[in-house]
VEXVEXFI-536461 format. One record per residue (C-alpha): residue in one letter; residue number from 1; y, x, z; chain. Coordinates in nm, 4 decimals, padded with zeros to 6 digits. Example, Ala and Ser with C-alpha at 12.3 -4.5 7.8 and 13.67 -1.06 7.14 Angstrom:
// VEXVEXFI-536461
NODE;resn;resi;c2;c1;c3;chain
NODE;A;1;-00.4500;01.2300;00.7800;A
NODE;S;2;-00.1060;01.3670;00.7140;A
//
This chain:
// VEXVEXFI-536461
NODE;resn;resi;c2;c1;c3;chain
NODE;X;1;18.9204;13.0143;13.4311;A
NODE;X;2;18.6038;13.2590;13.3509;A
NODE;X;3;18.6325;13.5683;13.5473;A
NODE;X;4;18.2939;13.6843;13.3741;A
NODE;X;5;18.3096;14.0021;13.1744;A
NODE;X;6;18.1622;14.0118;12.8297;A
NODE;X;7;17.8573;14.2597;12.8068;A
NODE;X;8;18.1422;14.5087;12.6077;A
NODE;X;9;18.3522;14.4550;12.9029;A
NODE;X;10;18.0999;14.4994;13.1735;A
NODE;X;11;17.9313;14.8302;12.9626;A
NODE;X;12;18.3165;14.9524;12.9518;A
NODE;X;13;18.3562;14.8812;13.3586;A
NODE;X;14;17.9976;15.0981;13.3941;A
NODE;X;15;18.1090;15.3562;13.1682;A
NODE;X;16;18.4501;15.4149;13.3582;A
NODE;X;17;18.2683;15.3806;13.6625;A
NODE;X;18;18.0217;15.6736;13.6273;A
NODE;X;19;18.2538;15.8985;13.4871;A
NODE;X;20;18.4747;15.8323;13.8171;A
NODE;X;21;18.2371;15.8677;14.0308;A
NODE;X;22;18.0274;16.1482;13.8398;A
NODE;X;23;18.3861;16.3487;13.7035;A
NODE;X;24;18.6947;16.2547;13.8898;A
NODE;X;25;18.5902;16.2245;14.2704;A
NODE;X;26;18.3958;16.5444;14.2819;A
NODE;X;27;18.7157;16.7550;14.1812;A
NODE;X;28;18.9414;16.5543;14.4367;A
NODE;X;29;18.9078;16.8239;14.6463;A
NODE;X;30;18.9816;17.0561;14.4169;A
NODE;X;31;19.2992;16.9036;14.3352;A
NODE;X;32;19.3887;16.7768;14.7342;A
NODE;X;33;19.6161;17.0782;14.7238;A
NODE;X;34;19.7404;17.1165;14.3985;A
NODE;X;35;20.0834;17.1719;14.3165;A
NODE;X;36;20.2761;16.8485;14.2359;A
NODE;X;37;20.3788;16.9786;13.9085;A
NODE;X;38;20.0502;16.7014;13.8183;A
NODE;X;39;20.1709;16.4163;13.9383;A
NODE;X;40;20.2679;16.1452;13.6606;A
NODE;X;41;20.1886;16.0681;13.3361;A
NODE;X;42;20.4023;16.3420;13.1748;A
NODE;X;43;20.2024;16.6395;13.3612;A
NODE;X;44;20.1515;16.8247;13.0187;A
NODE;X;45;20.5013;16.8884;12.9018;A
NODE;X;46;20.5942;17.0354;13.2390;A
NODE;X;47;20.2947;17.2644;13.2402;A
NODE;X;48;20.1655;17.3700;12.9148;A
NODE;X;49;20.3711;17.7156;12.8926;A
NODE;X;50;20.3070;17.8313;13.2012;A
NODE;X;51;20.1685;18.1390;13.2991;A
NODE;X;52;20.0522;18.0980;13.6710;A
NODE;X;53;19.6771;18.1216;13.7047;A
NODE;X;54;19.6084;17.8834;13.9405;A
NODE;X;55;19.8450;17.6197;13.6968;A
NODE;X;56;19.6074;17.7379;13.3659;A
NODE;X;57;19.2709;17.6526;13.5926;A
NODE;X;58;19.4196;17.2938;13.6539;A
NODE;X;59;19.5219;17.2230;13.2802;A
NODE;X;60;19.1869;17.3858;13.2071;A
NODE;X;61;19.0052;17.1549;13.4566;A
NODE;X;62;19.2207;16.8663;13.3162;A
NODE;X;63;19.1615;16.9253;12.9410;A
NODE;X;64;18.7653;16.9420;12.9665;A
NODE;X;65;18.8146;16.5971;13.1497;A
NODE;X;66;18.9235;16.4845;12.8576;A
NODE;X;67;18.7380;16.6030;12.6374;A
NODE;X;68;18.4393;16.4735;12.8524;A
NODE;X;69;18.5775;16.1047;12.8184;A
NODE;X;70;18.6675;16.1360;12.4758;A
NODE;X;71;18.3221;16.1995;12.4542;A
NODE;X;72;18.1741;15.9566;12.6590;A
NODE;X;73;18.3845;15.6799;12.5251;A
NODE;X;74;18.3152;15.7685;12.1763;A
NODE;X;75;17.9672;15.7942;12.2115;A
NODE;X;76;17.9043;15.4620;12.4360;A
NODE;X;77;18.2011;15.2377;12.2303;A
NODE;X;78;18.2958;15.3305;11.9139;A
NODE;X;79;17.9161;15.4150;11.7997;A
NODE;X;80;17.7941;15.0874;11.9191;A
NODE;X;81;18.0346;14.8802;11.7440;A
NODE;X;82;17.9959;15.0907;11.3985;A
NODE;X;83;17.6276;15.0251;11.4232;A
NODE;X;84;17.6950;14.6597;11.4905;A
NODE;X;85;17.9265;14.6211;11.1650;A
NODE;X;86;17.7098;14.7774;10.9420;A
NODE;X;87;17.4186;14.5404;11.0733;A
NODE;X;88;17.6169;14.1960;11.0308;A
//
């Protein structure tokens, strides 16, 4: 078996990496007491209409996470392999 990554694989592994440890673990405190309303994968359908503050400043916190990887991926992934099409 060949537990080697490729160098995609291994750039994807970095890129998850830093935005865990550069994103996600400084807001952990921020969410240590947050309401369990964001818990699961289906977070957004229970919270998207509602109108408690402190419930907006999560999704708001959430949705520019998002956006951030979105971001990140696109600009580390998906522009790397166009330029690598359009080269072979």
């Amino acid at each position: 078996m060949e537990f080697r990554l490729t160098p995609e694989e291994e750039r994807l592994r970095q890129v998850v990496e830093e935005f865990v440890r550069d994103e996600l673990i400084p807001l952990e405190p921020d969410f240590a007491n947050g309401p369990d309303i964001f818990e699961g994968s289906r977070w957004k359908s229970r919270v998207k209409k509602s109108q408690d503050t402190e419930i907006r400043r999560y999704i708001a916190i959430m949705e520019a996470l998002e956006k951030k990887w979105a971001t990140m991926f696109r600009t580390s992934f998906i522009t790397a392999k166009e330029s690598r099409s359009t080269s072979i």
